[in-house]
C-alpha positions as CSV (number, residue, x, y, z in Angstrom):
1,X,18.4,60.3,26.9
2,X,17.0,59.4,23.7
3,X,19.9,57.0,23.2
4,X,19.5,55.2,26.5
5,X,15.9,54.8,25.6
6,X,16.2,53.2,22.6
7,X,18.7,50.7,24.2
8,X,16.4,50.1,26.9
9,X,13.8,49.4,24.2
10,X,15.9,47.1,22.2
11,X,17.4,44.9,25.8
12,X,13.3,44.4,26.4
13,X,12.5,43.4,22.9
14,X,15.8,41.2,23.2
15,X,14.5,39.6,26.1
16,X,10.6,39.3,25.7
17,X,10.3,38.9,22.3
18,X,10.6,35.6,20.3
19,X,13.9,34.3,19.3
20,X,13.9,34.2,15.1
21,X,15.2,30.7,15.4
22,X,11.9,30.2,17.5
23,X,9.9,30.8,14.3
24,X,12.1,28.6,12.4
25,X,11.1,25.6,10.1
26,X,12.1,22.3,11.0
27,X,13.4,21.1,7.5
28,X,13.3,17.2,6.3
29,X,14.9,15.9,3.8
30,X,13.5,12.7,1.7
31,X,15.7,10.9,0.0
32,X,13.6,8.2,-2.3
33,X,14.7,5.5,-5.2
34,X,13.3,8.9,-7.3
35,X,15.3,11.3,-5.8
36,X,15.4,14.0,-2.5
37,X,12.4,15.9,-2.1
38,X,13.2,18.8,0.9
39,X,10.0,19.0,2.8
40,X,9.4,22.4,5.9
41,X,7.0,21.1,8.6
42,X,4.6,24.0,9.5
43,X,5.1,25.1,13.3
44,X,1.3,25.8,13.5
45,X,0.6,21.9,13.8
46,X,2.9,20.8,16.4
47,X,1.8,18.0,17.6
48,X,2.0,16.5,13.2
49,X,5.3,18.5,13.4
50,X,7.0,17.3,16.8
51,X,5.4,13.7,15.9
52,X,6.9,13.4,12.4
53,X,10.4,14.4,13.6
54,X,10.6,11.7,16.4
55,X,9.3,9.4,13.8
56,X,12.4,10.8,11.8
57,X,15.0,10.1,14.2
58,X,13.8,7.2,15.0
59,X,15.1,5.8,11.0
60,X,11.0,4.7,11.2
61,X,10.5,6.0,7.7
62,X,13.6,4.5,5.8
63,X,12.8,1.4,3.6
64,X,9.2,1.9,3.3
65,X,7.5,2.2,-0.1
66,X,5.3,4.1,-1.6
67,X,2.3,2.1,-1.5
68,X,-0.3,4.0,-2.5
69,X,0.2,6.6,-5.4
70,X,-2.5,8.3,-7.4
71,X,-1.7,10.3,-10.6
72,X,-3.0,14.0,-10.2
73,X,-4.1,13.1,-6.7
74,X,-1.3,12.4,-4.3
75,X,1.2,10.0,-3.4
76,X,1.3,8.7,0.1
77,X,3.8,6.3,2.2
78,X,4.7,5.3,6.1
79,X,3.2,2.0,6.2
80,X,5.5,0.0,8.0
81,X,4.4,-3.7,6.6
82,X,5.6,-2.0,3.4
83,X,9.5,-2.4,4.5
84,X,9.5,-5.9,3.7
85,X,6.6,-6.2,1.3
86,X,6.5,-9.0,-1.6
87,X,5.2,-8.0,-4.7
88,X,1.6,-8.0,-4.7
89,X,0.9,-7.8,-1.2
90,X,-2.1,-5.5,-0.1
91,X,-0.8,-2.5,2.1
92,X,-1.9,0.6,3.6
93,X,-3.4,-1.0,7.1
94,X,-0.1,-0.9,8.9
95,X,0.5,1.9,11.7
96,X,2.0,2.4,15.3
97,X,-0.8,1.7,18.4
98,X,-1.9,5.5,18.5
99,X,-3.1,8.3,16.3
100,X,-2.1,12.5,16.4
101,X,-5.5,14.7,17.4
102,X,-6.4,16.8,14.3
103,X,-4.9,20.1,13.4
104,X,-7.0,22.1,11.2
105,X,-6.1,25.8,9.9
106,X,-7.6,27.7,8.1
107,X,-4.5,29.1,5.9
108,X,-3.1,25.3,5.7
109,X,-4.6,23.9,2.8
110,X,-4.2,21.2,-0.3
111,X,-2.3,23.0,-2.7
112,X,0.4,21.1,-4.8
113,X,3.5,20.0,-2.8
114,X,2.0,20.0,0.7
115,X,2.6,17.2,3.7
116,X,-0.7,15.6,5.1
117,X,-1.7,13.2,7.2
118,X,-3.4,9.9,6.5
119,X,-6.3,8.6,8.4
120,X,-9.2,6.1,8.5
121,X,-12.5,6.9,9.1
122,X,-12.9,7.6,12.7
123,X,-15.3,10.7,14.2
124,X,-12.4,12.5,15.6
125,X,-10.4,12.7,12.4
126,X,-7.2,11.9,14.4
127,X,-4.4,11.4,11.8
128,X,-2.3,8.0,11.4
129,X,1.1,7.7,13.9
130,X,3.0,7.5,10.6
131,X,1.2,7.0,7.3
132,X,1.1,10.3,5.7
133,X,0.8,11.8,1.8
134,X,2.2,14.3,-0.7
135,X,-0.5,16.5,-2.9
136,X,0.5,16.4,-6.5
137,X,-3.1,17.1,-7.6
138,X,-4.5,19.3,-10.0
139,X,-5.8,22.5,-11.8
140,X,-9.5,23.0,-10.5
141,X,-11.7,26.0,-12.3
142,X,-15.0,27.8,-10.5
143,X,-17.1,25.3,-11.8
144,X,-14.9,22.3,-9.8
145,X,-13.8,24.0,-7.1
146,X,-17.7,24.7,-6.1
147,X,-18.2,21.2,-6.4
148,X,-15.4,20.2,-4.1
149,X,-16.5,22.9,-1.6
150,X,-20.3,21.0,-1.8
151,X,-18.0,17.6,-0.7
152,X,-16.1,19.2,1.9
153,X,-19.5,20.2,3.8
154,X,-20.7,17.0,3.6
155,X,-17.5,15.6,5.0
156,X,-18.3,18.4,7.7
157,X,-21.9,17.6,7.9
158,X,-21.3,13.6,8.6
159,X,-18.6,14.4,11.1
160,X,-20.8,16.9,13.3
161,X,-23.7,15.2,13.0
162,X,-21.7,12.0,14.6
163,X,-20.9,14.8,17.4
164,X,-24.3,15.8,18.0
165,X,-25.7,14.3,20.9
166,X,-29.0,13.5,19.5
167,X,-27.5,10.9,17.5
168,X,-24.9,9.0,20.5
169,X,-27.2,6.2,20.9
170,X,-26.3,5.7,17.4
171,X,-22.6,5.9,17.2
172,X,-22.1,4.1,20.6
173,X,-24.2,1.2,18.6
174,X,-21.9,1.3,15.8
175,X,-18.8,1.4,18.2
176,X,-19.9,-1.9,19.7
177,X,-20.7,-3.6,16.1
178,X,-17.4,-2.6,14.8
179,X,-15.6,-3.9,18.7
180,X,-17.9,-6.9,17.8
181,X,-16.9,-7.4,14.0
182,X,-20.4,-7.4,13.4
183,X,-20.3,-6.4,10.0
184,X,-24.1,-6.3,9.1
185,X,-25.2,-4.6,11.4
186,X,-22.0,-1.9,11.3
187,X,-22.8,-1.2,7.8
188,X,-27.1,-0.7,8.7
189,X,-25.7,1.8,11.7
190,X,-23.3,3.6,9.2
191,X,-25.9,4.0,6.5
192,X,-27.9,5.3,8.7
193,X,-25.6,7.7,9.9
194,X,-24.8,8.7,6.7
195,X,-28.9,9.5,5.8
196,X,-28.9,11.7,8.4
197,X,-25.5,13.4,8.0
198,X,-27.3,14.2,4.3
199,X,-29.6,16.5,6.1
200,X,-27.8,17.9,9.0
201,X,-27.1,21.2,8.6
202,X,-26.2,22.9,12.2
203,X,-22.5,23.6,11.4
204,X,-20.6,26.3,10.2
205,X,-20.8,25.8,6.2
206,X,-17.4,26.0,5.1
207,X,-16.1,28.3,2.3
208,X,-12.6,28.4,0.0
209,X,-11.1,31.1,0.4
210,X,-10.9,33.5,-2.3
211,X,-6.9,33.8,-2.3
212,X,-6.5,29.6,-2.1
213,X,-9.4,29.6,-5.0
214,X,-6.8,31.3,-7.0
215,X,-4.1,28.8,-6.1
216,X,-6.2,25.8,-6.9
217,X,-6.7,27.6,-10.4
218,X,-2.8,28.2,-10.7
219,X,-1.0,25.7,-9.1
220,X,-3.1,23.3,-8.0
221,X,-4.0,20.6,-5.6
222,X,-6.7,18.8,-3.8
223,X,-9.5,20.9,-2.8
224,X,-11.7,18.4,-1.4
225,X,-9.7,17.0,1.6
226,X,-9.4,20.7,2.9
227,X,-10.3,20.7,6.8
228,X,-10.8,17.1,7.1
229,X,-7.2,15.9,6.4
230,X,-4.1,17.7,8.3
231,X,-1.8,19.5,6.6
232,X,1.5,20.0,8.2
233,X,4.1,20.8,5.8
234,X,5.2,21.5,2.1
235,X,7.4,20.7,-0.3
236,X,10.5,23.0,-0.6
237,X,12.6,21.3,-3.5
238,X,12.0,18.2,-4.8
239,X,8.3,19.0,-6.8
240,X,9.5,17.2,-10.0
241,X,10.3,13.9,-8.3
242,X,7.2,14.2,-6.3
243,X,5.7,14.3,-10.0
244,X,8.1,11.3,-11.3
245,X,6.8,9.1,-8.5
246,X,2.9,10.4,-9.4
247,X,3.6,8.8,-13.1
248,X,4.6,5.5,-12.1
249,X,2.2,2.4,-13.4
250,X,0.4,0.9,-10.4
251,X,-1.9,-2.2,-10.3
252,X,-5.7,-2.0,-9.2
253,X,-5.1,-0.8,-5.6
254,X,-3.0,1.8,-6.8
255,X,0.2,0.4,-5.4
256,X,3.1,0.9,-7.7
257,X,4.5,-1.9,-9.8
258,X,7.7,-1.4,-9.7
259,X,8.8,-0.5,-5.9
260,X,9.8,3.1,-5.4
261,X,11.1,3.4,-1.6
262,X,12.3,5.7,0.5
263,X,15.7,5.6,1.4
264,X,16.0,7.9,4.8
265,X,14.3,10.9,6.0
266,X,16.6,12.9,8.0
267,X,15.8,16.7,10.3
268,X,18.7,19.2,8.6
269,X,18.2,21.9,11.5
């Protein structure tokens, strides 16, 4: 009897239970002018995950450069005008019409290696279709970490306090400068948005965690972007090249001077 129990149990857990293959990374392999860097896309942000993947298939990613790259801060790529860029051309504005609704976790954070998204400023802090970034960063201590932790509130602070109703009138005016290129009077709306983001204070403060304070004074990254910037994947092989690309020279908008562009980004499961 005990036999047949324990069968039973097993054909339920069979049946009900998750498949392993369910829990399963998708894994992406980069290949740039640098060298392959293996990236896993976190299955707790599906909507980065599932997005980045058609994007992948798609070929969307191969040619581009990357345009933007930051030494001890990150280096990011996916802007299509960057495929056929000259020399000296300004980049990072290019995208696809439509933006991926943020995915924050609390355990998926800006530690050397990860995969984030890009965005511009916008009160939802919906990611870019297809610009996206790489952390190389750096080693924080106590003393820097609490000071990044004082700039990720006040990231917090500005984008509640765009969210609390008392200040719509506000933000809808700001919407219709911007939709009326009204630059003036965007930048008197957004200045005072920011005056009273400086104050606003009915949000959940947020706090590093004690276990990814000990990362950032280990291995690294960029503390300050945590929980306004999605993270959606990491680095599996491929850290030095990640580093290689960090060093190269850029001009004064930090795009580099000698091109270094991806080659293809293919899904390997």
């Amino acid at each position: 009897m005990k036999i047949i129990a324990y069968c039973v149990l097993v054909l339920l857990m069979s049946c009900s239970g998750k498949n392993s293959s369910d829990d399963q990374r998708k894994s992406i392999e980069m290949v740039t002018t640098k060298g392959t860097i293996v990236l896993d896309l976190y299955n707790e942000t599906p909507l980065h995950r599932d997005n980045f993947i058609k994007l992948a298939k798609e070929a969307a990613f191969d040619s581009l450069l990357f345009h933007r790259v930051i030494q001890n801060f990150m280096i990011q790529a996916g802007d299509p005008d960057s495929k056929y860029a000259q020399p000296g051309d300004t980049l990072g504005n290019g995208d696809r019409k439509y933006t991926v609704p943020a995915e924050f976790r609390q355990n998926l954070f800006h530690k050397k290696g990860v995969l984030a998204a890009a965005r511009d400023g916008n009160p939802e802090r919906a990611s870019s279709a297809m610009q996206f970034y790489i952390v190389q960063g750096r080693i924080f201590n106590d003393s820097t970490l609490d000071r990044a932790e004082k700039r990720i509130n006040g990231w917090l602070a500005q984008h509640y306090s765009y969210k609390d109703p008392a200040n719509k009138s506000l933000v809808d005016e700001l919407k219709a400068a911007e939709d009326n290129k009204d630059n003036e009077r965007s930048k008197m709306l957004r200045d005072s948005l920011r005056n009273i983001a400086k104050s606003f204070t009915d949000f959940a403060h947020y706090i590093i965690p004690d276990d990814q304070r000990e990362v950032y004074k280990t291995i690294g990254g960029t503390p300050h972007l945590d929980q306004n910037y999605t993270v959606f994947g990491e680095v599996t092989s491929g850290l030095a090249v990640v580093d290689s690309i960090a060093a190269v020279k850029t001009n004064s908008l930090d795009r580099p001077l000698e091109d270094v562009r991806i080659l293809s980004v293919r899904v390997m499961n």
